[in-house]
C-alpha positions as CSV (number, residue, x, y, z in Angstrom):
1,X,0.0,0.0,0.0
2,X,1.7,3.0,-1.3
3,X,0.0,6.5,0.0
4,X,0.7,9.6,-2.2
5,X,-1.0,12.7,-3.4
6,X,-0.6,14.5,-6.4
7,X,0.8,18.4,-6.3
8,X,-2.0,21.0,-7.2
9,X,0.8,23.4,-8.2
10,X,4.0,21.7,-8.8
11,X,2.4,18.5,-10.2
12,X,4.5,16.2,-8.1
13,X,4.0,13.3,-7.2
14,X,4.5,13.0,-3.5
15,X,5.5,10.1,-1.5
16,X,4.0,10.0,1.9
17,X,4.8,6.2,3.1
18,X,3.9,2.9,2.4
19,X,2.5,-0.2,4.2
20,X,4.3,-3.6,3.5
21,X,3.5,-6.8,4.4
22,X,6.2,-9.5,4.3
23,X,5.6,-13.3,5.8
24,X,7.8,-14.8,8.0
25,X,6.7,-17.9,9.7
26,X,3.2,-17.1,9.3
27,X,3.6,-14.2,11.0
28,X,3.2,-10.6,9.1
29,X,6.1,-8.1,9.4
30,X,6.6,-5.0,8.4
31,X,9.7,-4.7,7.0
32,X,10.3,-1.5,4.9
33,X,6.9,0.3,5.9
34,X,7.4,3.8,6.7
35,X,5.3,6.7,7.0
36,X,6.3,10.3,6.9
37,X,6.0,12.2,10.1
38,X,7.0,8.7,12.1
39,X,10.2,7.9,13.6
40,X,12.2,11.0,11.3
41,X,10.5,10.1,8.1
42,X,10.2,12.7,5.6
43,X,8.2,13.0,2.1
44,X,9.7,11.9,-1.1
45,X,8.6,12.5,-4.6
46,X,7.6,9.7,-6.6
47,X,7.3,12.0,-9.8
48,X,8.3,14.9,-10.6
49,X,5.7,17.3,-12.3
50,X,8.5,18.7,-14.7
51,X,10.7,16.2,-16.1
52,X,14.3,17.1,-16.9
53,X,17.4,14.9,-17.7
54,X,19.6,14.3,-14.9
55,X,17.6,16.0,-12.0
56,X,17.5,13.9,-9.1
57,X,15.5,13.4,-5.8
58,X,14.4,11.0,-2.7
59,X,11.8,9.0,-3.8
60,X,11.9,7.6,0.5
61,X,13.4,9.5,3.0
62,X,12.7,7.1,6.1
63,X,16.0,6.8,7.7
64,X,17.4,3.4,8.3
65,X,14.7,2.2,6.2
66,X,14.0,3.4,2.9
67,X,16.1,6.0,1.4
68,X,15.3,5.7,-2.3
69,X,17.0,8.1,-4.5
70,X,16.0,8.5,-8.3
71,X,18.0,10.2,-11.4
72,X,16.4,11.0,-14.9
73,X,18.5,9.4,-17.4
74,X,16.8,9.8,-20.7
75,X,13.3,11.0,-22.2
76,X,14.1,8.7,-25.4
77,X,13.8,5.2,-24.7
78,X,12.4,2.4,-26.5
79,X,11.0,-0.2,-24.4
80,X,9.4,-3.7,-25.5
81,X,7.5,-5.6,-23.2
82,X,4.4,-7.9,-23.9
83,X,2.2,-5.2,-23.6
84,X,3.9,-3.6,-26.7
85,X,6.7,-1.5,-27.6
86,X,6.8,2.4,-25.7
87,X,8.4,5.1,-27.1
88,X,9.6,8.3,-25.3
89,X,9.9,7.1,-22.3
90,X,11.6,8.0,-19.2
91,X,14.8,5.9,-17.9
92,X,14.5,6.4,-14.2
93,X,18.1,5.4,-12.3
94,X,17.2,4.4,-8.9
95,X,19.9,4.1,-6.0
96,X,20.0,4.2,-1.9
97,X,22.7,4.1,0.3
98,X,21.0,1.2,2.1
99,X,22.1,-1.5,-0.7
100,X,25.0,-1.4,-3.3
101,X,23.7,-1.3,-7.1
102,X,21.3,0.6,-9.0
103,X,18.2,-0.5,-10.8
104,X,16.0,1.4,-13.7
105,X,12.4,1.9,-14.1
106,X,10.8,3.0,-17.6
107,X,7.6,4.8,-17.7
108,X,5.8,5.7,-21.0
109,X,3.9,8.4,-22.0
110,X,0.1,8.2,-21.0
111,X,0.6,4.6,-19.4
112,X,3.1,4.8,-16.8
113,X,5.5,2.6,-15.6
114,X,6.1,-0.2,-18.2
115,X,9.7,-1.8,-16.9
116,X,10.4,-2.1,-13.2
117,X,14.1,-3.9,-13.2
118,X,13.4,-7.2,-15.1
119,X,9.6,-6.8,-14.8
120,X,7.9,-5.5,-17.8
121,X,4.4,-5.0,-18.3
122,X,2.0,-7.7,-19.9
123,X,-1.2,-5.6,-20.6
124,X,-2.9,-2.0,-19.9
125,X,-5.8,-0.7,-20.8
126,X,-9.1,0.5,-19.2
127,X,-11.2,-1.6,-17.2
128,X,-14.7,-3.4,-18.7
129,X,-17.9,-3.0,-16.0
C-alpha cells in the first residue's frame, strides 16, 4: 500500500509512506513500511511534475529504512515488453545508500511505468464493467 497525493501546483507526485507486508513464519512483518511524520520520516517525490534529464531526488526519506533516490536518465527510450513496444519514455536510475547497485524503471507516456528492473508490463488498458 503506497499512499501519495498528487501536487496542485507543482504536479509532483509525493511520496507519503507505504505499508508492507512481508511473511515470516506465518507471521506478518513490516519490514520496509514507513510513514512520513514517524520515527524521522520525511516525504519523497515519486514524480516529478517537470521532467528534466539528470535531476535527481528522494523518492523515501525514512531513515534506516528506505532511502530511495532517483536520477532522470533519458526522455528517449524504446521499451518492449508484452504489452507492446513504448516510445519516449523516461529511464529512471534508482539508488539508496542502504544497498550497493542501482536498478531502472521506464515509464511511457500516458501509461506509466512499463519496466520495473526485469519486470515489464503484460497488458494496460481501461477496465470493462
Amino acid at each position: 500500500r503506497n499512499f501519495c497525493a498528487l501536487g496542485v501546483t507543482t504536479r509532483n507526485l509525493y511520496y507519503f509512506g507505504e505499508g508492507v507486508d512481508v511473511y515470516k513464519g506465518g507471521q506478518v512483518v513490516h519490514e520496509g513500511a514507513w510513514r512520513a511524520g514517524a520515527a524521522g520520516a520525511k516525504h519523497g517525490i515519486l514524480m516529478p511534475g517537470t521532467i528534466r534529464i539528470g535531476d535527481r531526488y528522494y523518492q523515501e526519506q525514512a531513515p534506516g529504512v528506505a532511502l530511495d533516490r532517483g536520477e532522470h536518465v533519458a526522455t528517449n527510450a524504446t521499451v518492449t515488453t508484452p504489452a507492446g513496444s513504448f516510445k519516449d519514455c523516461l529511464k529512471v536510475k534508482e539508488t539508496t545508500p542502504l544497498e550497493s547497485g542501482s536498478e531502472y524503471k521506464h515509464y511511457a507516456p500516458g501509461i506509466g511505468l512499463v519496466q520495473d528492473g526485469n519486470l515489464k508490463l503484460v497488458k494496460h488498458g481501461f477496465a470493462r464493467k
